[in-house]
matplotlib code that plots the C-alpha trace (Angstrom):
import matplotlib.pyplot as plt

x = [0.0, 1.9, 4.0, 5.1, 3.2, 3.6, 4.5, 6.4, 8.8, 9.1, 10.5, 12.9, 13.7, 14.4, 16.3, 18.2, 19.2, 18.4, 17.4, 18.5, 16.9, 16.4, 18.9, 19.0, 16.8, 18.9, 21.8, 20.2, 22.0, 21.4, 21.6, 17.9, 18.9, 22.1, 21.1, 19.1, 15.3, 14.6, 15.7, 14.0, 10.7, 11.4, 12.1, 9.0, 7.0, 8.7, 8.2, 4.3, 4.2, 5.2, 3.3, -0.1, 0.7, 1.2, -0.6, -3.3, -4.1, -5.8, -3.8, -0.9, 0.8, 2.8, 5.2, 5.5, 6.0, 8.9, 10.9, 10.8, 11.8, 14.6, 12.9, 12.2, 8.4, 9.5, 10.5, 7.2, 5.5, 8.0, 6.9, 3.7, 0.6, -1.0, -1.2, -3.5, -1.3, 1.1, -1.4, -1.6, 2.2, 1.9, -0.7, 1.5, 4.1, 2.0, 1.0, 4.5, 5.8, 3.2, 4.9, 8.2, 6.7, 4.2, 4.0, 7.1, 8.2, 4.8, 6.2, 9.6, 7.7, 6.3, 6.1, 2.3, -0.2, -2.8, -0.1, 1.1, -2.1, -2.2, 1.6, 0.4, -2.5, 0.4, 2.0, -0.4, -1.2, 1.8, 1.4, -1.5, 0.5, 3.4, 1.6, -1.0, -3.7, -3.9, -2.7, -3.9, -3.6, -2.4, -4.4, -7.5, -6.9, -6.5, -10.0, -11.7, -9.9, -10.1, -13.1, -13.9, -11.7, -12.6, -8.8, -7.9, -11.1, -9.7, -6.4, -7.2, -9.2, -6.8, -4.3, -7.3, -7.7, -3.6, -4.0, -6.9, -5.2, -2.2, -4.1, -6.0, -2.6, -1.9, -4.9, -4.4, -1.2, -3.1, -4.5, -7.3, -6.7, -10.2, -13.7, -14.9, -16.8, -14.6, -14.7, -11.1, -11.4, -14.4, -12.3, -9.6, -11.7, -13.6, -9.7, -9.4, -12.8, -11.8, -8.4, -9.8, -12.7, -10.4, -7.8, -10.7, -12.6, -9.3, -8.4, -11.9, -11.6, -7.6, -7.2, -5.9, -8.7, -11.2, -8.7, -7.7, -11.2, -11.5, -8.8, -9.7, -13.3, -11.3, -9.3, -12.2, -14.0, -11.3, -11.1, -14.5, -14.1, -11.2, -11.4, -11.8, -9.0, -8.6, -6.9]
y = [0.0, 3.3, 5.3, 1.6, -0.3, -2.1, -5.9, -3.9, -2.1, -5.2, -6.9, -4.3, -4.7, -8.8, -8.2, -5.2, -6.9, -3.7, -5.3, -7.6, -10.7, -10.3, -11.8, -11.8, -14.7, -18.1, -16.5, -17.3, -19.7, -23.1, -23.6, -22.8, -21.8, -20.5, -16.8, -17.0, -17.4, -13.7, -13.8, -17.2, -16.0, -12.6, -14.7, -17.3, -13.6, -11.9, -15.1, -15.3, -11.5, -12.6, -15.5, -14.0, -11.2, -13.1, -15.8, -15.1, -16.6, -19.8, -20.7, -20.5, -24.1, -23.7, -25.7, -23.6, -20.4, -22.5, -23.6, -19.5, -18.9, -22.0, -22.8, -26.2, -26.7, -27.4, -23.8, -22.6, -24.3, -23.0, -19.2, -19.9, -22.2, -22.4, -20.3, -17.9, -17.4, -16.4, -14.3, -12.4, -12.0, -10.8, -8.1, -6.5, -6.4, -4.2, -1.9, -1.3, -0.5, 1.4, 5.0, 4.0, 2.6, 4.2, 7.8, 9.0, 8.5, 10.4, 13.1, 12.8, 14.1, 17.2, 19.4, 19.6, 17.9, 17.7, 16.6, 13.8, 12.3, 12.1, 10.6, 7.9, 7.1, 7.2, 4.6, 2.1, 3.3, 2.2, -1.4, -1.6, -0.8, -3.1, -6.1, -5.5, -4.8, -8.3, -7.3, -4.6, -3.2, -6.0, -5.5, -5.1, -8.5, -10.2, -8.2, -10.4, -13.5, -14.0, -12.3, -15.5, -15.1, -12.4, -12.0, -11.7, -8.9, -6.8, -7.2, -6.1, -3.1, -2.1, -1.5, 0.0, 2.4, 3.0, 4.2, 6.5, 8.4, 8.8, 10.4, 12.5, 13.3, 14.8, 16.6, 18.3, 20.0, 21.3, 23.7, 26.4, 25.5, 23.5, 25.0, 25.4, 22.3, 19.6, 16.7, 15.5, 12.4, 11.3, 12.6, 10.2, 7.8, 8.5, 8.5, 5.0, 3.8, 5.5, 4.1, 0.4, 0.7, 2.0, -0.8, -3.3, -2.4, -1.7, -5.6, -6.2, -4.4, -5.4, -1.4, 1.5, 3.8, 2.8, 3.8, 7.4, 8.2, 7.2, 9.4, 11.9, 12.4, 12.4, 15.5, 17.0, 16.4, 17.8, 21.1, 21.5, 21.4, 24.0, 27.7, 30.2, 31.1, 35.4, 37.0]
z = [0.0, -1.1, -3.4, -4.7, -2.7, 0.5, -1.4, -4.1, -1.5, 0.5, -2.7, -3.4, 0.7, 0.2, -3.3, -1.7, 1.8, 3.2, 7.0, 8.9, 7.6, 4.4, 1.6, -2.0, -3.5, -3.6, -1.6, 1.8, 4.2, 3.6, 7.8, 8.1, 11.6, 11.8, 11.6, 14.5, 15.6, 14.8, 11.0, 10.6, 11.7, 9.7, 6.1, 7.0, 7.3, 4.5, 2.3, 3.3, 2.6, -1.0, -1.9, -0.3, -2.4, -5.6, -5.4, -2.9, 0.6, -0.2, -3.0, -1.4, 0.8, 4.2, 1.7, -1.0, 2.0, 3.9, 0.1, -1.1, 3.1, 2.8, 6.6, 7.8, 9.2, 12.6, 12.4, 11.6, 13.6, 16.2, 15.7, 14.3, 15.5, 11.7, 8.3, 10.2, 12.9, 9.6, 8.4, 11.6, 11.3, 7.8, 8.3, 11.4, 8.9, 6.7, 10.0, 11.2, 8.0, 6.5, 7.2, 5.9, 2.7, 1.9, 2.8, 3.7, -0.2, -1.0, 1.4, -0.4, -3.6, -2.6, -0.1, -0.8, 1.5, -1.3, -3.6, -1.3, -1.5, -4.8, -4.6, -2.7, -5.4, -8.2, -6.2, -6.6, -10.2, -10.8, -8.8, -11.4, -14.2, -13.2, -12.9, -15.6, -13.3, -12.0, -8.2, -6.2, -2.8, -0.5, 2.2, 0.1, -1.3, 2.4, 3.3, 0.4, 1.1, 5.0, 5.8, 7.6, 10.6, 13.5, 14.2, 11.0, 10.0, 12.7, 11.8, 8.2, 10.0, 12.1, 8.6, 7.2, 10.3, 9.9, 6.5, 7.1, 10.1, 8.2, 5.0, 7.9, 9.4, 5.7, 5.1, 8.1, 7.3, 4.2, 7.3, 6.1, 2.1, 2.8, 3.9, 7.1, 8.2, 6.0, 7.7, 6.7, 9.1, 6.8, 3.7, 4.5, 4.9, 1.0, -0.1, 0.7, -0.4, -3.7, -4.1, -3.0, -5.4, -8.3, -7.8, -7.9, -11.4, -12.9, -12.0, -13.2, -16.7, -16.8, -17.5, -15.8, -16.9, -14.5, -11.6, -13.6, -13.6, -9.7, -8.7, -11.1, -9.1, -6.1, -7.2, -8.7, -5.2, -3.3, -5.2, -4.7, -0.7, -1.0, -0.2, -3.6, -4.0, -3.9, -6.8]

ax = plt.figure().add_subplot(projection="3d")
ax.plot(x, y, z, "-o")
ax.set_aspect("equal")
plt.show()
């Protein structure tokens, strides 16, 4: 979720090496545990991340997780009670790095809070595009797929929540740009359910311009909520 998306950054994070934990694909020590409990649990996570991302939830084995992960099932099983137990894991993942990943590139962009938000919908516009609008957000796609489980729903609420405050957080800074009487907490909140419902006709129609048009509302929405300008 963000100005490349949570999955997409993540990649780059496992291809990169960046944290501790994460290795280039078919570098990673062939002593599952030899790098200690920590980075073990951290690829098994890393590795569900992936697969749930690419694959989706249901299609994807506790096998095909601990091969990508080079992790031996007594080691998940060690961290991790079953695949929603995983799952948990996964979408904690997505709530502790959601600032780094997704908006503080957006704030790298512009100094703008309006623009910012719009930096964070060109980051999944270009998820879309980079996978030919066959993946969307990652959390959006665990909200359809594991509805089923309470822990899981709140989990998946609690990164919806995440993402709403931050947007808030930016809408904020735009101070008095905006009417008096915007309600930018239920703003935020129209910001996802516009960037959600984009992402999921543009899988739909296997086309960006579904989600153009989506964001484009959104812009046209928000310039209607801002102060006239004096000139």
């Amino acid at each position: 979720m963000g100005a490349s998306g949570v999955a997409e950054n993540r990649d780059k994070r496992r291809t990169s090496g960046s944290q501790a934990g994460d290795r280039r694909p078919g570098s990673r020590s062939t002593s599952n545990e030899s790098d200690g409990g920590n980075t073990t649990r951290q690829r098994i996570v890393d590795s569900a991340m992936k697969l749930f991302y690419e694959q989706g939830y249901h299609a994807t084995g506790l096998a095909e997780i601990l091969r990508d992960a080079n992790a031996r099932s007594g080691s998940l099983y060690h961290f991790f009670a079953s695949k929603e137990d995983l799952l948990l894991a996964v979408l904690d993942g997505y709530a502790e790095h959601m600032h780094a990943e997704v908006f503080e590139p957006a704030r790298a962009m512009t100094r703008d809070p309006i623009e910012q938000v719009f930096a964070v919908m060109g980051g999944y516009r270009r998820l879309l595009e980079s996978t030919d609008c066959t993946r969307g957000c990652p959390i959006g796609n665990l909200a359809l797929e594991a509805d089923d489980v309470p822990a899981v729903r709140e989990k998946v609420a609690m990164n919806f929540d995440n993402w709403c405050a931050a947007v808030e957080e930016i809408l904020r800074a735009a101070g008095g740009r905006f009417r008096r009487g915007t309600d930018v907490k239920a703003l935020s909140r129209f910001v996802l359910t516009t960037m959600e419902g984009g992402i999921m006709q543009a899988r739909a129609y296997r086309s960006l311009s579904p989600f153009d048009a989506c964001i484009e509302q959104l812009r046209q929405h928000m310039n209607q909520l801002m102060k006239v300008r004096e000139t």
